[in-house]
N, C-alpha and C positions, 0 to 999 in steps of 0.2 A: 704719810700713810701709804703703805706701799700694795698696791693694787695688787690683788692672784688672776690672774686672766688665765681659764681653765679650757685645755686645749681635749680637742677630739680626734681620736682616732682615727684616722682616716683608712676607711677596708675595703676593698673590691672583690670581684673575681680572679681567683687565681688562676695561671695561664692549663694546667687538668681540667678545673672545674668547665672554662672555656670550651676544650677539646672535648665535656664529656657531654656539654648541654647542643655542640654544632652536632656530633657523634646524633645523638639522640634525633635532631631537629629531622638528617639526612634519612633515617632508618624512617622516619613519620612522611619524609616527602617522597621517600621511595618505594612506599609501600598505599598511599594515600590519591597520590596524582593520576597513577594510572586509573584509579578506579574513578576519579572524576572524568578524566578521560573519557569513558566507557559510556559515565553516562547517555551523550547525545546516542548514539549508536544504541542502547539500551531501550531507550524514549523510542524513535522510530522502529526500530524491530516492532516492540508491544505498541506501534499504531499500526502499522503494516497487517501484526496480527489481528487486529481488532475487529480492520477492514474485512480481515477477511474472514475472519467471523459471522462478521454483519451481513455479509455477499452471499455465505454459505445458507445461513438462515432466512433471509431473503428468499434466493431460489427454491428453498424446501416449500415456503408458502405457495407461492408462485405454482409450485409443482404439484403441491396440494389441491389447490384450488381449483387444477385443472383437472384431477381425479376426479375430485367432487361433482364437477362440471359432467361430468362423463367421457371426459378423451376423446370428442369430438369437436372440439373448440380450436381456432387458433391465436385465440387469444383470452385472457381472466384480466376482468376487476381486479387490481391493489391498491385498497386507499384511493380510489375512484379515479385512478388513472388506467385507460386501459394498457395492457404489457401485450407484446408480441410474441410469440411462440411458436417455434417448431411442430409440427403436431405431431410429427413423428417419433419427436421424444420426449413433448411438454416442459420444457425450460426456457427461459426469458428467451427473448433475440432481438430487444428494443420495444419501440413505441408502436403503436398501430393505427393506422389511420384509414379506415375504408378497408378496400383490400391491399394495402400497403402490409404487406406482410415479409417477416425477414426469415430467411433459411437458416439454417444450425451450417450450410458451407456455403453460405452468400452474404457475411459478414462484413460491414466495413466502420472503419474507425467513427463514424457517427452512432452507426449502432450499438457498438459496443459502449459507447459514452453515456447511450441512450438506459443501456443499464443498470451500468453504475450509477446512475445520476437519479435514473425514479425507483428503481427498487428497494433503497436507501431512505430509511427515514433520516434526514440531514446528513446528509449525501457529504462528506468532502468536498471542498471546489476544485473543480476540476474544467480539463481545458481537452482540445482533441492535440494531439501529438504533435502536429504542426504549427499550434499556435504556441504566444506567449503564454508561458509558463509561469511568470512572475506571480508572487501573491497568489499562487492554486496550490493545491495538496498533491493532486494527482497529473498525472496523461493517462490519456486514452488510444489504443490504436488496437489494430487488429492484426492477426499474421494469418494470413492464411493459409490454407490445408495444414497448418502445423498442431492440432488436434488430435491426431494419428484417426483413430475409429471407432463408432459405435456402432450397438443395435438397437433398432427401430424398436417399436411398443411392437409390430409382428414380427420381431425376429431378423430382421434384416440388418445385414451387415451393411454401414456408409461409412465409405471411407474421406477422409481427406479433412476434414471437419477444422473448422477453423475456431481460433483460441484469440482471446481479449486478454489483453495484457495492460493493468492497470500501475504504470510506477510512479514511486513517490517523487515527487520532485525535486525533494531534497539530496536525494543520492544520485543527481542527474547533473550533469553540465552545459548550464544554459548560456547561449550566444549572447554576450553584455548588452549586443546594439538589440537583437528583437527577443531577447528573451525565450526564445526556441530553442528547444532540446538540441545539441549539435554535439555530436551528429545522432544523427536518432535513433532511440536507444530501441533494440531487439533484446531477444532470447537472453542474448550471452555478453550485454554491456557491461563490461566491467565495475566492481562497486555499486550496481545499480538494486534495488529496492520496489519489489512490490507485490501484487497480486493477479496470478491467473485463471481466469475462466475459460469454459469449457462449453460451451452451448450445446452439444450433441449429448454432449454426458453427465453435464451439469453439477461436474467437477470444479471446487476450487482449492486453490493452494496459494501461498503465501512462499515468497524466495528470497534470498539474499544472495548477490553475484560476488 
């Protein structure tokens, strides 16, 4: 009895159909990757902004509060922390303590931490400029007279007013051994990331270097 042993076809990919599904793959990973890409950079931007949303809204209360008070105050209850103020122009300027009161041009990078950090419901972690940065969201620091000018609640011109500058950490380059921003990031650090305040004019803005 003589066995049919019944044979199969053996089909693949033809060496077009090859060239037309690599064709096809490259057109998906050249038009796909970069937008992965973007992501990260996307993600920080809208927290960057968010921040400073938060900071803007913030101060309006803060600012509020001190109207309501009557503009006589140098400093408002928020959320039962007391905030320091300018009186001259009623915007944050840190913590108060007695008459520990901070100027809108006597700023210094604790102050300005002191902002960020209570006028902030859930504040970012954040660190002052000279420390380790590691595991924080933010720094803190201050520049001074880089504010340009305001005027007073009478009308007076003050110049020199000094600006908080809050950057993301992540768009910073920190020293491996202590974790410190190196070298420390100003105005115009390159690639750098975050948000500035204004304490004289109770301006904030959000930037990207």
């Amino acid at each position: 009895m003589t066995s049919i042993m019944a044979t199969k076809k053996q089909q693949g990919f033809s060496l077009i159909e090859l060239v037309i599904v690599i064709v096809i793959l490259g057109i998906l990973a050249a038009t796909a990757i970069p937008r992965f890409l973007n992501v990260t950079d996307d993600a920080e931007d809208a927290s960057v902004d968010g921040v400073s949303g938060g900071i803007a809204t913030a101060v309006s209360f803060v600012r509020s509060q001190w109207e309501v008070d009557g503009r006589n105050n140098n400093s408002v209850v928020l959320d039962g922390t007391n905030i320091s103020l300018d009186r001259r122009f009623g915007f944050p300027t840190g913590l108060t303590s007695g008459s520990n009161v901070v100027s809108a041009t006597a700023m210094t990078n604790a102050s300005c931490q002191e902002v960020f950090a209570n006028i902030l419901q859930n504040a970012p972690r954040n660190v002052l400029v000279t420390q380790d940065a590691r595991n924080q969201r933010y720094t803190a620091r201050v520049v001074t007279g880089a504010g340009g000018n305001g005027v007073t609640i009478d009308g007076t011109t003050v110049n020199n007013l000094d600006l908080c500058v809050y950057h993301q950490v992540s768009s910073l380059t920190l020293d491996q051994a202590s974790g410190i921003p190196t070298p420390a990031p100003d105005l115009a650090t390159a690639g750098a990331k975050g948000v500035l305040y204004n304490p004289g004019t109770g301006q904030v803005l959000s930037f990207t270097n």
